[in-house]
N, C-alpha and C positions, 0 to 999 in steps of 0.2 A: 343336712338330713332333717325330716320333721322330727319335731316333737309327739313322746306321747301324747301331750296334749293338744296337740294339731290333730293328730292322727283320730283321735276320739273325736275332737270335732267335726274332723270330714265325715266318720261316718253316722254321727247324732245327726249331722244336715245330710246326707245322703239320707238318711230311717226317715227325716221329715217328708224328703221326696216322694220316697215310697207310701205314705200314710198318710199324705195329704194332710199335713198338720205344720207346727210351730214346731225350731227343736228343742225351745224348755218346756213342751208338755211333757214329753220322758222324763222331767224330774219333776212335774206336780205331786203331791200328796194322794192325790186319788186318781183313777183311770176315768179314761175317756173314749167316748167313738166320736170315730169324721167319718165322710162319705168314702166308698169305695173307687178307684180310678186307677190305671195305670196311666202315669202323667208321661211327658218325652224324658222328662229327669230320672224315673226310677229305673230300677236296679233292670238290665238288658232282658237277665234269666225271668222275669215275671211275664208270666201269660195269660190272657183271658181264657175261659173265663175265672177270672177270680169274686168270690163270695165275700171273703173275709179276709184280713191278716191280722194278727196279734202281736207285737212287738214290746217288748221289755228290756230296760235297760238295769234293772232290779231298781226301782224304785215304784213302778204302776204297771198299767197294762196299758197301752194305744191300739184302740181297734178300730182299723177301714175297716167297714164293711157296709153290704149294699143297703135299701131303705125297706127291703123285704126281710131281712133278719137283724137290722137294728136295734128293735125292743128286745130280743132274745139274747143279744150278745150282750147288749146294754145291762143287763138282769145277772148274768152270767158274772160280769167282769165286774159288777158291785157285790154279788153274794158271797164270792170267796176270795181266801187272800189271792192278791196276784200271782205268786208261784205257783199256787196249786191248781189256778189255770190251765198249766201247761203239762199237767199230769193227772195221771189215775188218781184214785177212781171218778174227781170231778170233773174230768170233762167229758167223761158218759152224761153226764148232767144236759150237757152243750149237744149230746150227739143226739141223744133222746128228741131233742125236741126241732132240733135240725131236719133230721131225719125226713119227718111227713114234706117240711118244705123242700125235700128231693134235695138235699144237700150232706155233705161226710165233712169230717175233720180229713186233712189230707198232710200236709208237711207239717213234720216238728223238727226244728234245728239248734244248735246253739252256736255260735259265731264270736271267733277268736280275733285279736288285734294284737297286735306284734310291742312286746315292750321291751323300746330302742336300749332300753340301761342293760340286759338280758341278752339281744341278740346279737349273735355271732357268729360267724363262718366256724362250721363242725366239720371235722375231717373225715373225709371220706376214702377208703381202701381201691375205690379204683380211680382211674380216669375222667375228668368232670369235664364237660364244653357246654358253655355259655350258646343257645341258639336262636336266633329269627324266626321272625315269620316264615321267607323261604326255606330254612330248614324243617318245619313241619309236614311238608308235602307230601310226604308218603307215611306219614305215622296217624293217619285216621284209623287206626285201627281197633279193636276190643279193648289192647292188653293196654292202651294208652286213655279208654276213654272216660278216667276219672281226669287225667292232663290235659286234654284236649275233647274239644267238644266239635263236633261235624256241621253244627248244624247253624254255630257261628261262627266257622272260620275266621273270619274277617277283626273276629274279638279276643283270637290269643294271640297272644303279643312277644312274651318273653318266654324260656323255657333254660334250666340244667339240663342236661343227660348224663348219664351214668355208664362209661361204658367198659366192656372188657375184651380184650383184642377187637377191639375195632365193631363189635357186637353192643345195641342200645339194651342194654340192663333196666334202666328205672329212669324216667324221666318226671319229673316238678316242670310244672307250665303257669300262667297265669295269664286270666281275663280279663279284659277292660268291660268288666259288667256293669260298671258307671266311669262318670268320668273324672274321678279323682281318687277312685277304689281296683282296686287290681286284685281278682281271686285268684289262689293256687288250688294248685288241685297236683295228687300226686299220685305215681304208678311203679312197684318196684318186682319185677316177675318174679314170680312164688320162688324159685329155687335161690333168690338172693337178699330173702326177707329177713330179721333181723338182725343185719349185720350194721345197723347204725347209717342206712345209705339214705332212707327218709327222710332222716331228719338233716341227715348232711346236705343233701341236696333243697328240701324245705329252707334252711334256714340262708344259703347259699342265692334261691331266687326273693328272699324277704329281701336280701340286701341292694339287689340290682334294681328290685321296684323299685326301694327309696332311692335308690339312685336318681330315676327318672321323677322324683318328686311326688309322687303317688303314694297312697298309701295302702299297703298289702291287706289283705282278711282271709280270713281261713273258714272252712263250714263244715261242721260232721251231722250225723245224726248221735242224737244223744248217747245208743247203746254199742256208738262205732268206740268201744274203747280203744283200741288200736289208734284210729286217727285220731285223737281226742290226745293221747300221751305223744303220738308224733308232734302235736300244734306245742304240747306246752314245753318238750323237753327241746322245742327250734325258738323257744322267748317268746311266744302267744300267749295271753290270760283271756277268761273269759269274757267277754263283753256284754254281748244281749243274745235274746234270745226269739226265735220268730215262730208261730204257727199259725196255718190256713187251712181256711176253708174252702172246697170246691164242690160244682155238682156233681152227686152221687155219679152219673155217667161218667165223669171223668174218669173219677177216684177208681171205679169197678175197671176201666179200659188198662189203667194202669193194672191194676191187679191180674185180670188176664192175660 
């Protein structure tokens, strides 16, 4: 099984991928911008167009971002400390002046990594099976699509199910959205929500990734408390933290 500190390392050089940089600039003293790109190495789920990303591993900030909002980010991420980058009210700061160049702030996330001393198989009250790819086949559906994504099939890979008389209750999945990182993503239908099945099943496919030598990650949005106590109470600690920028067009299509 990796090591915590394998497993940090895979994904410091996976953040490099994505951010077009070194992976000791995430421990410099002071932040930095590189050029914007999405290279063949980054993370599956990034799409053009992308403006910007911010990455922190709590030590600086790392900003891609394009050579149109350079100086502004560049200004940004030297005026305040780096945490408070990723929060009110300073990044109205970054939005204000974004803004006229037809650009939004769009994703704020924070991203968990599995600490092996911590994690453990949690028991679960029903019926658990281990699934394939072939088994996915008919579960593109709503109730599954924090588990499973439609749109890249071909990137979930492993999956628990949860079931009760023979009926899918909650299933945990995980993507190969790089190629040494494996995201979960989880779904437990309202009527069988906190009975501990989450995190049973969360902590259940952490174990199988490392099986296959990978290393698991997990992603919420910050105010997701809910998914945020599922990551820590299946042996995830906080790791980094990511936010982007896209064109206003997008951000608005999303909100529609």
């Amino acid at each position: 099984m990796l090591t915590n500190q394998e497993i940090m390392d895979i994904a410091v050089k996976q953040s490099a991928f994505d951010c077009n940089c070194a992976p000791e600039d995430f421990f410099r003293e002071t932040s930095l911008t590189t050029p914007v790109g999405i290279g063949p190495h980054a993370k599956k789920y990034y799409e053009e167009p992308l403006t910007c990303t911010m990455v922190s591993y709590g030590n600086n900030i790392v900003a891609s971002v394009n050579e149109e909002c350079r100086d502004i980010v560049a200004e940004y991420i030297r005026k305040f400390v780096w945490y408070h980058c990723f929060e009110t009210p300073n990044f109205h700061w970054l939005q204000d002046r974004l803004m006229p160049l037809g650009q939004k702030i769009c994703f704020q996330a924070e991203y968990f990594l599995p600490d092996v001393r911590r994690l453990r198989p949690l028991p679960c009250g029903y019926e658990t099976r281990v699934l394939t790819q072939p088994d996915f086949a008919g579960l593109y559906l709503p109730e599954w699509s924090n588990a499973l994504c439609e749109k890249r099939k071909a990137l979930d890979m492993l999956g628990v199910g949860a079931y009760e008389q023979g009926r899918l209750i909650a299933l945990a999945a995980c993507s190969a959205d790089a190629e040494d990182m494996w995201q979960i993503g989880i779904d437990v239908l309202p009527a069988y929500r906190r009975q501990g099945i989450a995190e049973a099943l969360t902590s259940r496919l952490a174990l199988e990734i490392l099986d296959q030598n990978k290393a698991p990650f997990y992603c919420c949005a910050w105010s997701n408390i809910r998914s945020a106590r599922n990551a820590i109470r299946c042996g995830f600690s906080p790791a980094w933290a990511e936010m982007s920028v896209k064109p206003a067009r997008v951000v608005d299509e999303m909100n529609a």
